[in-house]
Structures are given as C-alpha cells and as structure tokens.
N, C-alpha and C positions, 0 to 999 in steps of 0.2 A: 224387792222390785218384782212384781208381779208381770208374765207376758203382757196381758192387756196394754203396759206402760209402755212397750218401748214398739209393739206394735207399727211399721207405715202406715200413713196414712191412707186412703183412698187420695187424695191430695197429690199424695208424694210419688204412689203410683203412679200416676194421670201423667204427673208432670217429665218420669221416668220416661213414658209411653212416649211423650212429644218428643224427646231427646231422642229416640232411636229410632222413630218414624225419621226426624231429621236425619240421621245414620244413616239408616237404608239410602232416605233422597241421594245424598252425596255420593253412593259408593253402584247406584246404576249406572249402568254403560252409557244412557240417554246424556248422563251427568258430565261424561268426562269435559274437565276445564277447557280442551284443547279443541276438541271436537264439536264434542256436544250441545246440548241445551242450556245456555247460561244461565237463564232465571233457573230451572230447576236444580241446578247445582244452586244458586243463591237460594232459595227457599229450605231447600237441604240446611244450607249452614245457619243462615237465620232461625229454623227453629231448633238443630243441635246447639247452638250455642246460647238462644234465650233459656230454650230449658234445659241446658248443663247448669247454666251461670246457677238459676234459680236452685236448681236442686244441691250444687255447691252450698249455695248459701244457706239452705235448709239443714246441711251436713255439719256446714262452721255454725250454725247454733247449736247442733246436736252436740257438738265434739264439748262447748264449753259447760252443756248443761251435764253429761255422760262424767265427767270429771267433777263436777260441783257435787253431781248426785253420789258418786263417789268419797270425795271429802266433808260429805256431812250432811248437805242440802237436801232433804229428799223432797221436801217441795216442789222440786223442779220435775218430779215426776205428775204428783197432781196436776199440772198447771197444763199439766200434755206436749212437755219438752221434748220429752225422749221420743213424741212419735211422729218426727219431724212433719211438721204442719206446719206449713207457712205462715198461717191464719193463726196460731201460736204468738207469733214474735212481735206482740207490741203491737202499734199500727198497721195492717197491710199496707196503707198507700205509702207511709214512710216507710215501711221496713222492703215492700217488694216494687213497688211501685214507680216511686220518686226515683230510686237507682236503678232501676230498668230505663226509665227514660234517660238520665244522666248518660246510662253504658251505649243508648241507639246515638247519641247525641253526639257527645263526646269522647268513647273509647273508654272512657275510666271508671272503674268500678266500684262505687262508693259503698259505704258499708251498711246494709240492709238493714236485717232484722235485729233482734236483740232478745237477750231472756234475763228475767228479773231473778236475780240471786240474793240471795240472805247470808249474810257475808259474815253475820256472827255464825253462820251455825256451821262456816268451816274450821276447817279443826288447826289451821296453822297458816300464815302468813307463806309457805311456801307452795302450801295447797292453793291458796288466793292468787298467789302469780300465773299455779300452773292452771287455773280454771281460765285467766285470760287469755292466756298463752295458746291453750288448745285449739279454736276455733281458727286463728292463724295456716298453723302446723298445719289443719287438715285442707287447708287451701295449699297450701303447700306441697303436700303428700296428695292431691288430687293430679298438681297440674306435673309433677314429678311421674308419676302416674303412665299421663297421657301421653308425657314425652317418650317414654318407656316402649310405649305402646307405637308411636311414628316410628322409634329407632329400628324397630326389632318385627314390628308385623307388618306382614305383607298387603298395606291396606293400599285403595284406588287413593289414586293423587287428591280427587275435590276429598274426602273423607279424612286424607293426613290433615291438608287447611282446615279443616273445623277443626280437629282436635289441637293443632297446634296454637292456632288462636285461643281457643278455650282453653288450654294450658297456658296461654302467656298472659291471657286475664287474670288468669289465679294467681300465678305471679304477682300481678301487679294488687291482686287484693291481697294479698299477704303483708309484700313492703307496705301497703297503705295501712293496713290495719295497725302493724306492729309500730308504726310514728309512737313515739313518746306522747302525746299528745291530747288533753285529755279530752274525756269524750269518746277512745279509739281504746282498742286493745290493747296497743303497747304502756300505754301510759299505767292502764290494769295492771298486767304486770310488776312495775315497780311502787306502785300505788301504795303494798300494805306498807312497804319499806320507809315511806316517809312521814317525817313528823306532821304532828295533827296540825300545825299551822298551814304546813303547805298542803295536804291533803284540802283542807278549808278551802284554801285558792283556787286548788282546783275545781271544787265544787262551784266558785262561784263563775270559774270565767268556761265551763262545761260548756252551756247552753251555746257560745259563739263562737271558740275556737275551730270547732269542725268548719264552720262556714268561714273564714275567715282564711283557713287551708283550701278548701274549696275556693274558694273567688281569686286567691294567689295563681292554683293548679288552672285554672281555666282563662284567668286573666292575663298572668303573666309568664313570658314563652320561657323565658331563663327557669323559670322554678318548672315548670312543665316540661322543658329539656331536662333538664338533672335527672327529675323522676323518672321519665319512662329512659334515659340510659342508665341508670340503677337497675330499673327494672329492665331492662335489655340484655344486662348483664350477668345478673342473676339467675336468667332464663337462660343464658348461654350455660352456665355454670350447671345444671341442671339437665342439657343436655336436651335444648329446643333446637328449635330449628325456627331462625328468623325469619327469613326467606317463607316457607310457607305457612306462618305465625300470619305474616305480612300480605299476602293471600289471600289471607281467609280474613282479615280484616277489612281488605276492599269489597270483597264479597257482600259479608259482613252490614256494613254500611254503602248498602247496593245507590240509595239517593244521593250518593253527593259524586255518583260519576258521570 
C-alpha cells in the first residue's frame, strides 16, 4: 500500500472544515441555548452534524475497505477506497445524497455509500464477516467517541447537543446497518456462513428488502418505536446522554418547530 492510497481527500478535508466551522458555531458565547442567538446555535449544529454524519459515512466505508484490503482485496485501493472520497462510493446521490435527505426528513440514517469488494480474493469466510462488520464498529466507536467526549470535557452546552445527537445517529446507524438483512451489513456478516441456495435468495430479493424496511421504519409507528428504543437504549448503554441527544435533534430539524 503505497501513501498516495490512503491519502484524504481534499473532499474529506473540505467536509472535516464544515464539521468544525459547525463546532466553533455552537461553542460561541453568542450561541448559548439559554441566552443567546437561536438560529446561530442551530446553524452551528446543522452543519456539525451534516458534516459529522457525512464524514462518518466516509469512515464506515474506509473501516470496510481498510479490512478487505487487509484480507486480500487490494483492489479496494486502486478504486480510491482508502482515501475516503465520497465520490468513491458507488452513486453520490444514492450513497450521500438520498440519506442526507432521509436524515433532514425523518431523523434516520439510512445507509449511504458502499465499496465494491472482490470477495474471492479474501482469504476466509471469517475475514468476509469481519470486512462487513467493520464499517458498523466504526459507527459505533465514532459515536462511543463522542459520548466520551460530553462525559468528561468541559464543552458549552449548544456544542454537548451536537455532539450528542451526532453520537446517537451513529447509534442508530450502527443497529440499522448490522439488521440481518440483506442488502445491509449485518446480513454481510453471516452471509459467507450460509448455503449457496439461501445466499441465491438473497441475491434475489437484495434489490427490495432495504426499501420494504424502509417503508415499515417510516410507515409504521410500532416498528419505528421498537427501533429508536433499541436505539435509545444502546445509546444509554454507551454512556449518551438523551436529554441533550434530544436537543440537538430539535435543533437539528429547526422546520418542523
């Protein structure tokens, strides 16, 4: 693996820049929730947490291609996997686009980008779990991270809300990714595990399960309950903090108050 491959992007930078322009917004005095300038605290967390999500997402495809290129794939270098570029992953409108709008829309964070793997050239069936698996984890250990960071550092109040909300996204793209499901991560996972007939199946009903989760998640409240107390919970377990998770989400989605 030569530097050049795993190089940031200019991309990735840019998108870094936005996240902590957002940062600064939130954490001025002008900012404070209580006092302050409301829209500039919401501008603050609207662009901390568009370009966290984004640069997340650019992370969970690095973490799966870092591990493939690892177990044998080194393709996933040529292809300019390792140098997180969003513009990399498949369609930008489906991989960055369509779930950016989902996430302003409806709070939930569907699963973006995607990196094409060569799944002979890994070296084992358990390296094939662990390459799906990765991308998850690093959503995981992102928003694990953040909470880290609300417990323990002494940040301004509107600047805990972003972070806390952007760590309880991650959350929630974690549990969504790792669904059994095919089409999703988790399904990756146990995928090399099963016999070639049901693998078959999978392939064929790929194309509409995601959406058929989707139209449940958005249509129907009981399954959309379930999910985000799962994910509520988990985010508890990790050591969020709901309350101003819950904050930065009104924020967040400044139109609908």
């Amino acid at each position: 693996m030569n530097r050049s491959s795993v190089r940031p992007s200019p991309l990735f930078l840019g998108l870094l820049g936005v996240t902590v322009i957002g940062a600064v917004l939130c954490a001025l005095p002008a900012a404070d929730p209580y006092v302050g300038n409301r829209w500039l605290l919401t501008a603050g967390v609207v662009l901390f947490v568009v370009g966290g999500w984004v640069v997340s997402l650019c992370l969970h495809e690095f973490g799966h291609a870092l591990v493939a290129f690892r177990g044998g794939d080194h393709e996933v270098a040529v292809r300019g996997y390792l140098t997180l570029d969003p513009r990399r992953y498949t369609d930008p409108v489906l991989s960055i686009v369509l779930p950016l709008v989902f996430l302003l829309i409806g709070g939930i964070p569907l699963p973006g980008g995607a990196v094409l793997i060569n799944h002979w050239a890994l070296r084992s069936k358990p390296v094939e779990s662990l390459v799906s698996l990765a991308g998850p984890l690093f959503n995981l250990a992102i928003g694990l991270v953040l909470n880290v960071v609300v417990l323990f550092a002494p940040l301004p109040e509107g600047l805990q809300m972003a972070f806390a909300y952007l760590a309880f996204l991650q959350v929630l793209t974690f549990l969504l990714n790792i669904l059994p499901v095919p089409g999703f991560d988790g399904f990756g996972v146990i995928a090399p595990w099963l016999s070639r007939e049901a693998q078959a199946v999978a392939v064929r009903v790929r194309p509409w399960a995601p959406l058929v989760l989707f139209v449940l998640l958005f249509a129907v409240p009981a399954v959309s309950s379930v999910f985000f107390t799962i994910g509520r919970g988990l985010f508890d377990v990790l050591g969020g903090d709901i309350g101003h998770a819950g904050d930065g989400s009104y924020l967040f989605r400044f139109w609908t108050r």
